[in-house]
N, C-alpha and C positions, 0 to 999 in steps of 0.2 A: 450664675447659680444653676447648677441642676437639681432635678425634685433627690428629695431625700429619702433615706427609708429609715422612718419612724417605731421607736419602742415604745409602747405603750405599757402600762402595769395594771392589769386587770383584777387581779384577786391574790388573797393574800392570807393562807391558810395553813394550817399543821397540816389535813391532808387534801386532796384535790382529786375527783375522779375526771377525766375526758375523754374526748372520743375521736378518732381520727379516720374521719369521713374519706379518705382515699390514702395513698400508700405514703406516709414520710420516711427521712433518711434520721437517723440519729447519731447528729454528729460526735466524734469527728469521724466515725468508722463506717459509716454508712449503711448502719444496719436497719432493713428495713421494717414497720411497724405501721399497723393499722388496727381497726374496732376501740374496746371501751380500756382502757389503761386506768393505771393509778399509783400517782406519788405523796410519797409520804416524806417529812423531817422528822428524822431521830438524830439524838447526839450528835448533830454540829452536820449529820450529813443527808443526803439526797437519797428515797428509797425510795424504785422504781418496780411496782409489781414486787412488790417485798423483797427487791435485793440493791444490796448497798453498791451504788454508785460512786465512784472515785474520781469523782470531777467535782467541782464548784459549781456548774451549771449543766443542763439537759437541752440541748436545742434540738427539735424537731422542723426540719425542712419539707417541703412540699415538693415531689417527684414534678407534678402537675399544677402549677400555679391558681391557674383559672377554673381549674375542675374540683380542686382541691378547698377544703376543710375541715375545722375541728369545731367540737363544741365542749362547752364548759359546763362543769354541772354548780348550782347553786351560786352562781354569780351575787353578790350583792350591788344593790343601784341605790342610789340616793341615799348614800354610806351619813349617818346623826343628821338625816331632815325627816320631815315629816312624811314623807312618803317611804322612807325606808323597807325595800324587801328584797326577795330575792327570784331569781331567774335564770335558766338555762338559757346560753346564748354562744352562737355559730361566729365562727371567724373565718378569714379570710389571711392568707402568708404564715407565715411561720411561728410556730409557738416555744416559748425558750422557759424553762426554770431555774430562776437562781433561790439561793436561799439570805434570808434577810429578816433581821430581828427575830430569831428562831423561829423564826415561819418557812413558807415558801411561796413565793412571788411569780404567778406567771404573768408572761410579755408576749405580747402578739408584738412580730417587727412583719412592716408592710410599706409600701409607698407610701406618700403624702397623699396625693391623689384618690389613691380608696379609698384610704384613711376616713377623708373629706366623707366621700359620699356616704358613709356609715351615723359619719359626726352631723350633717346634715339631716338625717331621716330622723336621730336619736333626739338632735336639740329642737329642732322643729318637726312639724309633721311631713311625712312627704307628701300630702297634698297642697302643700303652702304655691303660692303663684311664683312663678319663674323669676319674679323681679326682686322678690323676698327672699327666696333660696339664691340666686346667684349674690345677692349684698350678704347674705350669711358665712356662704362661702367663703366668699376675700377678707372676712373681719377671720374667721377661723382659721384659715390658713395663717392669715398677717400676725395671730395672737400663738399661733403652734410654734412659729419660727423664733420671734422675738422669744419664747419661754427657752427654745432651744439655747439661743445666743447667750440669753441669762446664765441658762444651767453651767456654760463653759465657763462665764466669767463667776457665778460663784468657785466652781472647783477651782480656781485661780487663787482667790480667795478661802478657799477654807480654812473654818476658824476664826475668821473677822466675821462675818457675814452674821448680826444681830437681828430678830424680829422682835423681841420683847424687850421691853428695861421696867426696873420696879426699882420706886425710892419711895422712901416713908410715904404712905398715904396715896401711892399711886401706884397699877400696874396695866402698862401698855402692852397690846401685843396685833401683829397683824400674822395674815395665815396667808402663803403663797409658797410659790416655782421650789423654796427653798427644800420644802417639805420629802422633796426626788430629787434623787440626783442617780438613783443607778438605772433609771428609765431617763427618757422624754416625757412623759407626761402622763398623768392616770386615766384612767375611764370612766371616773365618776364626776360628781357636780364639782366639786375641788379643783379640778381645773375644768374639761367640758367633754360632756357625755359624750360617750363611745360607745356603743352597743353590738359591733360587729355589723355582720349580716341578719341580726335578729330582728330587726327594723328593717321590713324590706324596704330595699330605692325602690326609686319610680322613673323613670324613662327623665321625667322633666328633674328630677334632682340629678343625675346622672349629666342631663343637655346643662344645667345650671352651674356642674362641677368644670365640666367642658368646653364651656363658654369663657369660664373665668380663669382658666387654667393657668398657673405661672403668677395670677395678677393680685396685690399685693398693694395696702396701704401703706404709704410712708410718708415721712415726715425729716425733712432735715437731714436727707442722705439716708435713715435707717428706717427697718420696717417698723412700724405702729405697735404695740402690745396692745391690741386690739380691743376691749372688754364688753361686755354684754350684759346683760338681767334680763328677767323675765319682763320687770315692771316698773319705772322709775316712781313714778307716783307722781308724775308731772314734770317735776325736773331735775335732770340726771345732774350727780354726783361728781366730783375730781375727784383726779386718781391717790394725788397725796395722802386726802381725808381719810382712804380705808386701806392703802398699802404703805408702802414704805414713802417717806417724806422725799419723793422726787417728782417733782413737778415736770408734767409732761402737755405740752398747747395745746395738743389735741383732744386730752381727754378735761374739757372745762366744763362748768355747768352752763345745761343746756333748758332752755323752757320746752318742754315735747308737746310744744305745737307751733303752727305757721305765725302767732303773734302773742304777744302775751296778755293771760285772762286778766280783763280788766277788773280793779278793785282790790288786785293785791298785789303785795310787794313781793318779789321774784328771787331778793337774796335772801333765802330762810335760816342762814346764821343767827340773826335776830330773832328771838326768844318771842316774842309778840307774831313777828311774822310769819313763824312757823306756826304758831299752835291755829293762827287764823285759816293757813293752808292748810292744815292737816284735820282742823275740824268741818272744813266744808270740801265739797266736791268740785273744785277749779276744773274748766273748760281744757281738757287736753288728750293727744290721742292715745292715748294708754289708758285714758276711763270711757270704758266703752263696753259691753256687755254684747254686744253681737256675738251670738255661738257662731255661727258660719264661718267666721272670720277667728274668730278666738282659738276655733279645732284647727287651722293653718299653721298657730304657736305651739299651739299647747298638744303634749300628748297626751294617750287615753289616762295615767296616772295624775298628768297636770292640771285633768278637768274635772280631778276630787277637790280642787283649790277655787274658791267662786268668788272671795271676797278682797281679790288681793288688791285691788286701787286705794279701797279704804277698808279697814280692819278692826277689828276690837278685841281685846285678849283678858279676861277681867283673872285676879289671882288672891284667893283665899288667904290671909296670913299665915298661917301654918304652911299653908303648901311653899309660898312662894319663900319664907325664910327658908326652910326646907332644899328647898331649887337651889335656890343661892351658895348654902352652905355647902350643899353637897357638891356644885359645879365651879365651884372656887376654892375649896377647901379651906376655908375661914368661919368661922362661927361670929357672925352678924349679930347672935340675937333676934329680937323682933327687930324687923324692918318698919324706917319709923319715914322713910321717905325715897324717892327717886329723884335725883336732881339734874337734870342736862347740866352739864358745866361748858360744852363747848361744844357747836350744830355745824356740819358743813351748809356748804349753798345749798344745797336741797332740805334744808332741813334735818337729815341724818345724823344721830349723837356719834358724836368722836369721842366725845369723854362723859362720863356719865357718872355721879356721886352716889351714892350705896351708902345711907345711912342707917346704922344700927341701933340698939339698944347698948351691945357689947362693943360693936368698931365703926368705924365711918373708913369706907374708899371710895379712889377715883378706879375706876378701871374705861377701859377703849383697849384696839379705835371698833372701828362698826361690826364687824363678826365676833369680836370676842365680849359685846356686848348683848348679841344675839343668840351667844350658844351662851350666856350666864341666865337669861332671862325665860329658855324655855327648855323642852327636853330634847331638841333637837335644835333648830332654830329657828328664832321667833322668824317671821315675816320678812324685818325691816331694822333699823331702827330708828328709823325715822315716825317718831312719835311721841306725844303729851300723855300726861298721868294724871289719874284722878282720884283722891283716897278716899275712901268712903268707910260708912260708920266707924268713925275714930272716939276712941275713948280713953282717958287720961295721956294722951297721945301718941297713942299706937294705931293704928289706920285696921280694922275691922278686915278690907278689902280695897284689891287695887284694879285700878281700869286704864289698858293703855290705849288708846285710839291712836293706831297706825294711816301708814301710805307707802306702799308700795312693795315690791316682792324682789325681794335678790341686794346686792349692794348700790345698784343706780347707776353705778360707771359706763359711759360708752355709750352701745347701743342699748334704746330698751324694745325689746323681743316684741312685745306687743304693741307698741306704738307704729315701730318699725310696719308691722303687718297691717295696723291702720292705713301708714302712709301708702303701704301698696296696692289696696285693697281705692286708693282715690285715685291711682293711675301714677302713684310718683315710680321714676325708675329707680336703679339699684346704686346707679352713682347721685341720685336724690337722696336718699335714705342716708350714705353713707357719709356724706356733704351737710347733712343736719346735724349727725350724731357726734360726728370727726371733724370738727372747724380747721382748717386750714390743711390736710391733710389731704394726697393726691394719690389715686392713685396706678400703680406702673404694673407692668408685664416684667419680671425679674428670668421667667425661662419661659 
């Protein structure tokens, strides 16, 4: 294998201003172009500096690799979560415009490699410790490649390739790879933060990318699809429960500590077992409140979030029939209850009943029950409900008491930095989170 040079898709707008911090060529004529520009979509085409463009896409190349950038204006990050905003931010290799869903799409294409060290500062902090950053590394590299492989074998498939199915009284749906196909892979939470060079590196995410260089989880001859959260909430999730129904060894559930808390049971599929987990605080390295250690994980945006091990979300009946209605496009009625119908191992609803006044549904699996429940998405969904003042029985108000932040799959981000923060190395971390999974040097 040699490293690759990756598309990314960064923003995705009618118009776009940028800036090009040293001289690019624009291909294919090589005409060269620097300072602040601006493309626009009109009628089906590309307008550059307000003149119409005769090509499908814009690539601007860098004269000067390493000296060279652009910047983007009004970037959006943390595209329907709760921290949603926007920001100007600096890139590094090449910047390309195609046009897509009558927008326009820009793509930085750049190595894997830098790629990394950007993906590093953005997902974690770059002061995180070396053993933390080099295990982040190899799940992000190992997770960029296999979405790569994916993308091929969807276009193989195009057309077959299902994420949702809906039959009387049920709609399922999961959200992934499939969502791109004229990139690699996006810059936002959807698949995993990219921020350019706006997050600066650090010497040691830099020695951390350099260390690991080439190395790569795998499993069974193929690389790992790697996965990540912020926060399992104890214990992490399988891949099946919140993506597509392909069971994969490595990604099982996992208890996020060295033994499991005594006094409770560990498979939280069970309806009892769960709600006993998720109403108390179980012994594990992801509940921990150390700031020191937490600003390693978390960025300066991630430490407006304080409550993510355990959670409580309470919703007025009005609002939340409201929520519902409006992010499902079904008229519910009053909402007369919440019903888990089906929990993975960690407790996280796969399938979740939605009772009305007017309908009853099933809807899953784990995000598409997340982005129905709040205006971005809820926390988790791994959590118990509680109705409160109910009268001829319609429930007043609802309270869900949560655990955990992100889907649970894989690694969890902050556990992770627990573990490193006791001395464990990067193939410790990765050997907890990744059971059976080994991992190799591929270049």
């Amino acid at each position: 294998m040699k490293e690759p040079h990756l598309r990314i898709g960064i923003m995705y707008e009618q118009e776009i201003i940028f800036r090009l911090n040293e001289t690019y060529l624009l291909s294919p004529h090589g005409i060269p172009y620097e300072r602040i520009h601006k493309v626009n979509y009109r009628d089906g085409k590309i307008m550059l500096n307000n003149e119409i463009q005769h090509h499908e896409s814009l690539l601007f190349e860098p004269v000067r690799y390493h000296e060279a950038s652009f910047e983007l204006n009004d970037v959006s990050i943390g595209i329907n979560f709760h921290w949603e905003r926007k920001e100007d931010q600096q890139f590094k290799g090449s910047l390309e415009f195609i046009v897509e869903n009558e927008k326009l799409t820009a793509i930085n294409i750049l190595p894997l490699e830098d790629y990394l060290e950007s993906v590093i500062s953005s997902e974690m902090s770059a002061a995180s410790s070396l053993e933390l950053l080099k295990a982040h590394a190899i799940i992000s590299r190992s997770w960029l490649m296999a979405q790569i492989r994916k993308g091929h074998e969807l276009k193989s498939v195009a057309g077959n390739y299902q994420s949702a199915s809906e039959t009387n009284g049920e709609f399922i749906r999961w959200y992934d790879r499939e969502d791109h196909l004229n990139f690699d892979v996006c810059a936002d939470d959807h698949c995993q933060r990219y921020q350019g060079i706006t997050r600066q590196s650090t010497e040691l995410v830099k020695q951390a990318v350099s260390e690991t260089r080439g190395m790569f989880l795998m499993s069974e001859g193929k690389i790992c699809d790697a996965r990540f959260s912020k926060c399992c909430g104890g214990i992490t999730e399988t891949f099946e429960n919140v993506w597509e129904p392909e069971v994969h060894s490595y990604l099982q559930s996992v208890v996020d500590h060295s033994e499991s808390p005594r006094g409770f049971e560990t498979n939280l599929s069970d309806e009892s077992a769960a709600e006993e987990w998720i109403r108390n605080t179980p012994e594990a390295f992801c509940n921990n409140e150390d700031k020191e250690i937490l600003s390693q994980v978390l960025n300066d945006y991630d430490q407006e979030t304080h409550d993510f091990y355990r959670w409580k979300r309470p919703y007025q009946q009005a609002d939340l029939a409201e929520l519902i209605s409006r992010k499902t496009g079904r008229d519910f009625g009053d909402i007369l209850d919440l019903i888990p119908v089906e929990r993975g191992k960690s407790g996280r609803i796969i399938k979740l009943k939605i009772v009305g006044s007017k309908l009853t549904l099933v809807i899953g699996k784990e995000i598409e029950i997340r982005k129905t429940l709040s205006e971005s998405h809820l926390y988790s969904s791994a959590f118990v409900v509680d109705k409160l003042n109910v009268a001829d029985g319609v429930p007043g108000e609802f309270v869900l008491t949560g655990a955990g932040w992100g889907h649970g799959v894989g690694l969890c981000q902050i556990g992770a930095a627990i573990m490193s923060s006791k001395g464990c190395r990067y193939d410790e971390i990765l050997n907890h989170y990744f059971r059976g999974a080994e991992i190799l040097k591929e270049y």
